[in-house]
MIZA-72267 format. One line per 5 residues: number of its first residue (from 1); their letters; for each residue y, z, x of N, C-alpha, C, O, CB. Coordinates in nm, 4 decimals. Each point is the difference from the previous one (the first is absolute). Glycine has a CB too. Example, Ala and Ser with C-alpha at 12.3 -4.5 7.8 and 13.67 -1.06 7.14 Angstrom:
<recs>
1	as	-0.5690/0.7800/1.3190/0.1190/0.0000/-0.0890/0.1200/0.0000/0.0900/-0.0019/0.0665/0.1036/-0.1154/0.0581/-0.2928  0.2223/-0.1966/0.1542/0.1190/0.0060/0.0820/0.1090/0.0730/-0.0770/0.1108/0.0169/0.0509/-0.1736/-0.2314/0.0675
</recs>
This chain:
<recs>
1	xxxxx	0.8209/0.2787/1.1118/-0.0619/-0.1162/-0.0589/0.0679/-0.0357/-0.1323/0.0227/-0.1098/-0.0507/-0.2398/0.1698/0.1622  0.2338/0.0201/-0.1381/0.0927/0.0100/-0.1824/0.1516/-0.0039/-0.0152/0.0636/0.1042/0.0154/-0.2394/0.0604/-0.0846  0.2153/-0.2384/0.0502/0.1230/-0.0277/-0.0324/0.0523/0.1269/-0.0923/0.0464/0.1076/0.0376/-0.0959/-0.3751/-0.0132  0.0208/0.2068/-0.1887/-0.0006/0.0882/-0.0758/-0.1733/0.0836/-0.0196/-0.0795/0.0216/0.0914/0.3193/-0.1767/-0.1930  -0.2561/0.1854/-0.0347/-0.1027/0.0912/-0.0350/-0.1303/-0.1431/0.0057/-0.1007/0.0255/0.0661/0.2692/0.2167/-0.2495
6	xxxxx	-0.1633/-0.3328/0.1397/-0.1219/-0.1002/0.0245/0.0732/-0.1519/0.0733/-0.0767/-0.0868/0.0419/-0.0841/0.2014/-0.2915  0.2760/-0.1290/0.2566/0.0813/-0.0757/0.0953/-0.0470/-0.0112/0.1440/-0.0023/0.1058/0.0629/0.1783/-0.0372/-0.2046  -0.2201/-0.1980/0.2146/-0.0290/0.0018/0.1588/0.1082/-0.0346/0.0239/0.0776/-0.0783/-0.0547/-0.2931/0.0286/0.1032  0.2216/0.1363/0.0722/0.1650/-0.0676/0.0752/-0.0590/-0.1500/0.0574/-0.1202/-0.0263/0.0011/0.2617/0.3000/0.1207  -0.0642/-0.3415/-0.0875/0.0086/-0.1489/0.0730/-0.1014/-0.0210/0.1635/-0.0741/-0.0934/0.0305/0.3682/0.0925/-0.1518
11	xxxxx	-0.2541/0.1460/0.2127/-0.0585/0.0482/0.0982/-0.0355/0.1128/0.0358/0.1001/0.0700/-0.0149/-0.0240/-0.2083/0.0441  -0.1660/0.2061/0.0132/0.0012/0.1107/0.0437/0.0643/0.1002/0.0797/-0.0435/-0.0155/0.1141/-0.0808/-0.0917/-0.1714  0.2151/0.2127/0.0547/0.1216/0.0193/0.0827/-0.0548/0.0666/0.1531/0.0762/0.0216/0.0942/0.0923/0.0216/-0.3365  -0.2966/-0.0201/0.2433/-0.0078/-0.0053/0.1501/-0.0715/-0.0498/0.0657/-0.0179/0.0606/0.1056/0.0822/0.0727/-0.1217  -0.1484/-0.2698/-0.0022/-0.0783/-0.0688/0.0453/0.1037/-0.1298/-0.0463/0.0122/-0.0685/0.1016/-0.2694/0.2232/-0.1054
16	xxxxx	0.3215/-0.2046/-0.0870/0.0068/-0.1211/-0.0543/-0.0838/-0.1044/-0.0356/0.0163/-0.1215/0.0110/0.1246/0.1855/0.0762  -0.2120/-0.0137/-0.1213/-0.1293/-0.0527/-0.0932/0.0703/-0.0806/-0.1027/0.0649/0.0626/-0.0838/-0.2343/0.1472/0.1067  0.1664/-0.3394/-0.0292/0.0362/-0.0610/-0.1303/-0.1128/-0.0084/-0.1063/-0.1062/-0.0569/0.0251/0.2691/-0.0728/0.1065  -0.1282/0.2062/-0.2883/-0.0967/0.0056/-0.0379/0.0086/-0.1021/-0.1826/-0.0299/0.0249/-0.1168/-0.0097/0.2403/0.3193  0.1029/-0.3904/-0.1191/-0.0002/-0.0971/-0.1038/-0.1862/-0.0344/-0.0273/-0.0355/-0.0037/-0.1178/0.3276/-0.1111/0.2062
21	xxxxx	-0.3894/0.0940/0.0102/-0.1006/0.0051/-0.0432/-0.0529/0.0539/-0.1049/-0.0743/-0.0829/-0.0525/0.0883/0.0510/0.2195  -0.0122/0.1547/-0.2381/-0.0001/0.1074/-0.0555/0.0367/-0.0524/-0.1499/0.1144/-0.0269/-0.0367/-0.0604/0.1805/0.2590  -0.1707/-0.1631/-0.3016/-0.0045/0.0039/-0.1363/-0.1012/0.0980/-0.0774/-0.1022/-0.0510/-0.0458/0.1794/-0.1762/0.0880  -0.0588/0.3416/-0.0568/-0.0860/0.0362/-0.0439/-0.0492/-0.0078/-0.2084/-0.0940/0.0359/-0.0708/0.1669/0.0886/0.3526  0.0832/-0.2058/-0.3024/0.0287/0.0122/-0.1847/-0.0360/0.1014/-0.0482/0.0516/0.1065/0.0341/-0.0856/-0.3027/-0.0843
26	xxxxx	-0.0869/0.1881/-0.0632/-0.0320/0.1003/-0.0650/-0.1334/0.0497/0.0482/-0.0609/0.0528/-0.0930/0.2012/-0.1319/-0.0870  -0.2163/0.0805/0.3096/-0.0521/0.0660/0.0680/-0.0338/0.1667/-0.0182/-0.0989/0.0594/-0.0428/0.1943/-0.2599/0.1470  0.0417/0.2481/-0.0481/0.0437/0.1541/-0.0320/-0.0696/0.0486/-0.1237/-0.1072/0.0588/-0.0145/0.3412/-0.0906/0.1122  -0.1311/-0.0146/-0.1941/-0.0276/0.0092/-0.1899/-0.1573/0.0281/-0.0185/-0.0504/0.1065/-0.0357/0.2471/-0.3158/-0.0475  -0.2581/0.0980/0.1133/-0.1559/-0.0290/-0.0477/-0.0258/0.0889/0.0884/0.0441/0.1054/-0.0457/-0.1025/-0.3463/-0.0324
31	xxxxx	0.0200/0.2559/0.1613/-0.0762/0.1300/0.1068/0.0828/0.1450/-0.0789/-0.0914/0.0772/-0.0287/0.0705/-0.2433/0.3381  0.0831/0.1941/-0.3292/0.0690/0.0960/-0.0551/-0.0354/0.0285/-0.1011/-0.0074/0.1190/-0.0306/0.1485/-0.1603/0.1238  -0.1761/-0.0607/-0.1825/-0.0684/0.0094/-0.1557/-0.1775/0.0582/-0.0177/-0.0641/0.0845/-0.0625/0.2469/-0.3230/0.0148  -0.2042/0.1266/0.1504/-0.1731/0.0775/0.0568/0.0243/0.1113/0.0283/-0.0597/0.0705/-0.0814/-0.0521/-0.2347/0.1933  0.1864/0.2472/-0.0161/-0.0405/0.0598/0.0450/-0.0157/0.1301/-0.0765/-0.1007/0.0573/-0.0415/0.1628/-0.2017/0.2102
36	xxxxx	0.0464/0.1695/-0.1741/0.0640/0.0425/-0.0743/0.0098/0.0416/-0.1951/-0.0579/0.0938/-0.0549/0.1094/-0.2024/0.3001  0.0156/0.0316/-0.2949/0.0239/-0.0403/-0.1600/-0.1269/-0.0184/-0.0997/0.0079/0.0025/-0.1229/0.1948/-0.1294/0.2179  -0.3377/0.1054/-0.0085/-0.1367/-0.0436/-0.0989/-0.0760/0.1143/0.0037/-0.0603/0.0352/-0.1013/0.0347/-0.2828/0.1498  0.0182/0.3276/0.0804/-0.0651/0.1369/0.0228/0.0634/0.1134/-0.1217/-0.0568/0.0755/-0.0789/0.0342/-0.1348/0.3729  0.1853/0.0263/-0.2620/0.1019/0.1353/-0.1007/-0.0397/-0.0212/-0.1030/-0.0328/0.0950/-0.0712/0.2456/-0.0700/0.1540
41	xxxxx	-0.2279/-0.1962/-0.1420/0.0137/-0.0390/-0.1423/-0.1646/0.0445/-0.0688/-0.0104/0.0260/-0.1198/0.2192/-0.2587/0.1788  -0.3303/0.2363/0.0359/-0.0911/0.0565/-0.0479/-0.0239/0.1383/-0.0343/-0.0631/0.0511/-0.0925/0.0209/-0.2205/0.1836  0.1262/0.2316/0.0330/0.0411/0.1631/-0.0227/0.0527/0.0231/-0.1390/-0.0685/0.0663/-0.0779/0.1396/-0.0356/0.3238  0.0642/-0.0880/-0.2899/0.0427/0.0388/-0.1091/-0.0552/-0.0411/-0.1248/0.0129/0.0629/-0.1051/0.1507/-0.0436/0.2332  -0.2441/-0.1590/-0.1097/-0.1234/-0.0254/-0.0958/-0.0863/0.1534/-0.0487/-0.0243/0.0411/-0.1135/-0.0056/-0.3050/0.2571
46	xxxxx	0.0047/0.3114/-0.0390/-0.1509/0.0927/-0.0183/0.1318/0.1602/-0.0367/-0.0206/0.0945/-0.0761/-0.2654/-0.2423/0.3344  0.3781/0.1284/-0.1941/0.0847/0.1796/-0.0516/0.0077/-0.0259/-0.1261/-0.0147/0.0878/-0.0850/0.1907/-0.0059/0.2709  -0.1476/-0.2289/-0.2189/0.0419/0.0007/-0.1848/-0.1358/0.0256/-0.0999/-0.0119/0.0805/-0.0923/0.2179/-0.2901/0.1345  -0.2962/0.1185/0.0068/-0.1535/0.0366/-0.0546/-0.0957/0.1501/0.0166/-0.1065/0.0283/-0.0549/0.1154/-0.2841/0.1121  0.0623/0.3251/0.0260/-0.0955/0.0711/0.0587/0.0851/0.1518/-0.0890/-0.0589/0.0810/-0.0716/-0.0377/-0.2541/0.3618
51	xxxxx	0.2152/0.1732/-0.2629/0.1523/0.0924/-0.0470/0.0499/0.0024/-0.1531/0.0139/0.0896/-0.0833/0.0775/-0.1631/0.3173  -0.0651/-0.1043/-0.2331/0.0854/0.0203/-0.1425/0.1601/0.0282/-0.0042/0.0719/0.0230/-0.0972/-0.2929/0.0760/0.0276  0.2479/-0.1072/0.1883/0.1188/0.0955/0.0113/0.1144/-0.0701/-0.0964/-0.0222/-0.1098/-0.0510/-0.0375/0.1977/0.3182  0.1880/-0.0142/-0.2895/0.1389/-0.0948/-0.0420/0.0405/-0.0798/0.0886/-0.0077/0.0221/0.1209/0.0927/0.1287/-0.2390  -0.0258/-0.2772/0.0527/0.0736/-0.1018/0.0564/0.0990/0.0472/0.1290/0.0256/-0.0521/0.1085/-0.0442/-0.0556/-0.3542
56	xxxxx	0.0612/0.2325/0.1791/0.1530/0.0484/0.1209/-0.1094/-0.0136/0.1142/0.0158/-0.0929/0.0793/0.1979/0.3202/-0.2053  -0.3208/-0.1452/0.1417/-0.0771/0.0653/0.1320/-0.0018/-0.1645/0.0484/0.0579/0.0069/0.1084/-0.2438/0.2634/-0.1825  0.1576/-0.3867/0.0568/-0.0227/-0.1137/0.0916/0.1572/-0.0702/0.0189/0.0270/-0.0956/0.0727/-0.3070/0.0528/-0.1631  0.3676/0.1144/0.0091/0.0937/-0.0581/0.0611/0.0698/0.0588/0.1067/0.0787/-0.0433/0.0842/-0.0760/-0.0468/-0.2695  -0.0631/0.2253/0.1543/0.0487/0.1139/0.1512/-0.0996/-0.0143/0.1465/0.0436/-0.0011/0.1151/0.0276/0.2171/-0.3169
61	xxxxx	-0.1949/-0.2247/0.1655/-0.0869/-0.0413/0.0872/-0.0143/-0.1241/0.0422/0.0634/-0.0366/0.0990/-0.1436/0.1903/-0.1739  -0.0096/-0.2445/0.0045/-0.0493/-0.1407/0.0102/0.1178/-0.0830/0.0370/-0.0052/-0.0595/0.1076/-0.1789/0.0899/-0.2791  0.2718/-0.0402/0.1092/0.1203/-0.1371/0.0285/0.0544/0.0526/0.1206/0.0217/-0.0967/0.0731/0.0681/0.0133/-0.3232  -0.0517/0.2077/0.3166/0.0591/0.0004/0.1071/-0.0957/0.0225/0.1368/0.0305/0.0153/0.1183/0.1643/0.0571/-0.2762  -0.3180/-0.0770/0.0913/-0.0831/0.0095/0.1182/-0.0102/-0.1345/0.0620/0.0174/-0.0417/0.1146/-0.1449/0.2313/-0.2086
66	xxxxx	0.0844/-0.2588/-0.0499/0.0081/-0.1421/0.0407/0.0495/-0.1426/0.0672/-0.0441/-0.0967/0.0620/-0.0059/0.2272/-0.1765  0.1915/-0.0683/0.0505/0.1596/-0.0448/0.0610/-0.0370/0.0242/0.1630/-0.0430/-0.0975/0.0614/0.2419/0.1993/-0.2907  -0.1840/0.0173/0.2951/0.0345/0.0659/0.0911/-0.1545/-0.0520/0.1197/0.0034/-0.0237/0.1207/0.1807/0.2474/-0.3023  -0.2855/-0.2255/0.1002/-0.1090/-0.0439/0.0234/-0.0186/-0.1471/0.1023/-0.0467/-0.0274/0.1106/0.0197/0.1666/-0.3436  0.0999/-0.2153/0.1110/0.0022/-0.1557/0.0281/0.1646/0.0197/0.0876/-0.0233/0.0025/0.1209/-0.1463/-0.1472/-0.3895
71	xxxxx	0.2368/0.1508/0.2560/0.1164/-0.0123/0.0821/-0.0037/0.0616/0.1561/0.0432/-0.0648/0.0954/0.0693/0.0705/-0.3308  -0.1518/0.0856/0.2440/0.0233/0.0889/0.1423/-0.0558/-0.0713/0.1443/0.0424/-0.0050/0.1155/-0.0771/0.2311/-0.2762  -0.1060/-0.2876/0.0754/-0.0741/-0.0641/0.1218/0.0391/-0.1458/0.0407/-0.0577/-0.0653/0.0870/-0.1330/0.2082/-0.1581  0.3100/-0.1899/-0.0136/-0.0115/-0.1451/0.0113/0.0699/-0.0571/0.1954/-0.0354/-0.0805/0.0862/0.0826/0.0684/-0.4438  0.0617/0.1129/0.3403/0.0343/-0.0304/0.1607/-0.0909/-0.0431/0.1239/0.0024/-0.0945/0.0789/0.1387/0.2535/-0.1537
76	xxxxx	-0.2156/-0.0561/0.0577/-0.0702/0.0249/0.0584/-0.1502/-0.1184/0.0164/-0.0457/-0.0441/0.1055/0.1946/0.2851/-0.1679  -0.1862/-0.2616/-0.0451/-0.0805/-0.1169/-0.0072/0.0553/-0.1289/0.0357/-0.0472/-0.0767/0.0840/-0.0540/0.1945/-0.2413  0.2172/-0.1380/0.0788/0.0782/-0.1308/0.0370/0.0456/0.0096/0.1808/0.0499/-0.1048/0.0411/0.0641/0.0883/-0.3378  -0.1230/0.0914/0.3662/0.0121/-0.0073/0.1452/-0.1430/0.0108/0.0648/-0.0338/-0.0510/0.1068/0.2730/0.1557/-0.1188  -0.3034/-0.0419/-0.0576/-0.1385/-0.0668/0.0616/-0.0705/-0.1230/-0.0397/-0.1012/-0.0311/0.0628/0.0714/0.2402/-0.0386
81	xxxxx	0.0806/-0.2990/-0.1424/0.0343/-0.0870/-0.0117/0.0002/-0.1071/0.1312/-0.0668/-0.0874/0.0552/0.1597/0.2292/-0.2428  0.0554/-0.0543/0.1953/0.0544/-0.1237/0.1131/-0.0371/-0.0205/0.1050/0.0045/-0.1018/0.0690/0.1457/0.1208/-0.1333  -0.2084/0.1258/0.0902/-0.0896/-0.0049/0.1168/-0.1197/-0.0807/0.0499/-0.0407/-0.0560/0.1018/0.1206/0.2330/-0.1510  -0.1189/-0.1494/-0.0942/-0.1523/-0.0750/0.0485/0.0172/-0.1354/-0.0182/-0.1010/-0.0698/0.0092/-0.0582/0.2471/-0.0813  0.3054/-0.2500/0.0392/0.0038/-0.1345/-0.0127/0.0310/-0.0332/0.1256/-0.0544/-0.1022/0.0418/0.1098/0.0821/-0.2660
86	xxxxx	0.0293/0.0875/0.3093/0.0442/-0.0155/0.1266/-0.1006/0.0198/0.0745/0.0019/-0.0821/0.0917/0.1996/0.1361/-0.1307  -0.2902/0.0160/0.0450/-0.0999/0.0266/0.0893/-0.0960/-0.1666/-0.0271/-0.0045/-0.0981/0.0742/0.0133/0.4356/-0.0936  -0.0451/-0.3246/-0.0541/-0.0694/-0.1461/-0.0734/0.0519/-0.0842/0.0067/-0.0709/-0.0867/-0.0511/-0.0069/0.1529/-0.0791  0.2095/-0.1277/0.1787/0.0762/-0.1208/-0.0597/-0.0472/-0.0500/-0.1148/-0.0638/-0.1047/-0.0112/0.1164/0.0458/0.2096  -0.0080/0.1660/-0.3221/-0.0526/-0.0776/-0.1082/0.0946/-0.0971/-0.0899/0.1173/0.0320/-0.0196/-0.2724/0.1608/0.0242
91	xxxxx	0.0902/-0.3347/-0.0686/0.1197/-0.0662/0.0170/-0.0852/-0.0554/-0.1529/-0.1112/0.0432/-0.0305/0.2460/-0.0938/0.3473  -0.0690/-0.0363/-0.3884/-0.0813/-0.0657/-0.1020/-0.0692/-0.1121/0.0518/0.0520/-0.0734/0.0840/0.0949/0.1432/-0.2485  -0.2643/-0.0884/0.1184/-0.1104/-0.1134/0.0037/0.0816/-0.1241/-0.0137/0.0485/-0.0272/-0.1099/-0.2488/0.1611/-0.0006  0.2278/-0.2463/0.2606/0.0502/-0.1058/-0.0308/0.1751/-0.0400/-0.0009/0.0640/-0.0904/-0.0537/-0.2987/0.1231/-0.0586  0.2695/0.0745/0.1931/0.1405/0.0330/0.0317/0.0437/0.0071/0.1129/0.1114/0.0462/0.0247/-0.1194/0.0459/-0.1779
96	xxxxx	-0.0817/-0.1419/0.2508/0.0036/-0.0046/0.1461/0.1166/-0.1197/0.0087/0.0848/0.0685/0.0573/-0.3641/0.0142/0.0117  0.3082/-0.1411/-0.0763/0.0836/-0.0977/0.0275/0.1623/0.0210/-0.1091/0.1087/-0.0510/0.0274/-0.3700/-0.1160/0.0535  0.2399/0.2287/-0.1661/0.0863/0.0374/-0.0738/0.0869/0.0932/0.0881/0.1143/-0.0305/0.0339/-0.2584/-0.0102/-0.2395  0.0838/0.1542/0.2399/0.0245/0.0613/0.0695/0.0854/0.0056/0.1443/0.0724/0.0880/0.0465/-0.2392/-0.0758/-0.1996  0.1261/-0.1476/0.2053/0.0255/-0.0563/0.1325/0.1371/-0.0475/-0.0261/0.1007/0.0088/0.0703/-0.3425/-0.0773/0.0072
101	xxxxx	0.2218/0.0107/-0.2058/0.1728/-0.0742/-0.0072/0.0963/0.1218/-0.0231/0.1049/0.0369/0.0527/-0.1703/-0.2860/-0.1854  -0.0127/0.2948/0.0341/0.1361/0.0875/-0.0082/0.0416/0.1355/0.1221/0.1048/0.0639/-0.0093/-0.1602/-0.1242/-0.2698  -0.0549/0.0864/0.3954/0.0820/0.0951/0.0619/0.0491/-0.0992/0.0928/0.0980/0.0527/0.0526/-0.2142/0.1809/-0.0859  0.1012/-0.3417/0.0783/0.0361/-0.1217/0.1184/0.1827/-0.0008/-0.0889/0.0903/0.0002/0.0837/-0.4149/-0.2128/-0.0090  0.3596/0.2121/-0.1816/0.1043/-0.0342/-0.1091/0.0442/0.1451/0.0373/0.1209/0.0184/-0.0145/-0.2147/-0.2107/-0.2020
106	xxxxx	0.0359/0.2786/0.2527/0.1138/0.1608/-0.0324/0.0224/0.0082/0.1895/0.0863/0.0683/0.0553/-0.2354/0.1405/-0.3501  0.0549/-0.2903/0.3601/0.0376/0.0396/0.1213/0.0942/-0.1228/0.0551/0.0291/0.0035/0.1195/-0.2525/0.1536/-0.0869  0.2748/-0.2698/-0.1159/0.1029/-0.0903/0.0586/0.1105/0.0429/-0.0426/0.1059/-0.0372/0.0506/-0.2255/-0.1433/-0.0356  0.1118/0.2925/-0.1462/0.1375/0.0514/-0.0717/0.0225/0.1002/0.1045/0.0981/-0.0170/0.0725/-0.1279/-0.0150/-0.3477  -0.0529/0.1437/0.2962/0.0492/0.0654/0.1334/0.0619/-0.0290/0.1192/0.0717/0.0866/0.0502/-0.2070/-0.0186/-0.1261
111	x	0.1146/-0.2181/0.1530/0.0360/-0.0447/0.1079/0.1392/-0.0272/-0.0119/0.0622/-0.0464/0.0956/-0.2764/-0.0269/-0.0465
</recs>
């Protein structure tokens, strides 16, 4: 499904799924931030209040949990993402005809 690390390839290499449909933008990010980044960021709220600890300890702990936190899952969301747009034909409100021209326009460039 992945081209590169958050890159969609063009088609799918064993179905050929064209997956120009497929916008997920910043989808991934925001679900990643919930999920993720607000739970840790309360965690390290309450270790600092609760601990006291030195600055080093959250830069050894907290920032790479966080990093690693928010980054790891994004693939993964951003393809379920795509999924559930494909499953849904999800399309923007009012783009039905937008839409029409332009794959009718990618399928006369093909011919």
């Amino acid at each position: 499904m992945f081209r590169k690390w958050l890159k969609l390839n063009d088609a799918c290499p064993h179905c050929h799924l064209d997956y120009s449909f497929a916008a997920p933008d910043d989808g991934p990010a925001f679900f990643s931030l919930c999920i993720v980044a607000f739970p840790l960021t309360f965690f390290v709220v309450w270790l600092q209040v609760a601990f006291e600890p030195p600055f080093w300890v959250h830069l050894v702990t907290s920032v790479p949990l966080l990093a690693i936190g928010c980054l790891w899952p994004l693939q993964y969301i951003k393809g379920w993402l795509v999924a559930s747009q494909y499953m849904n034909r999800a399309q923007e409100a009012g783009t039905e005809k937008l839409w029409e021209q332009l794959n009718r326009r990618a399928a006369e460039k093909a011919d």
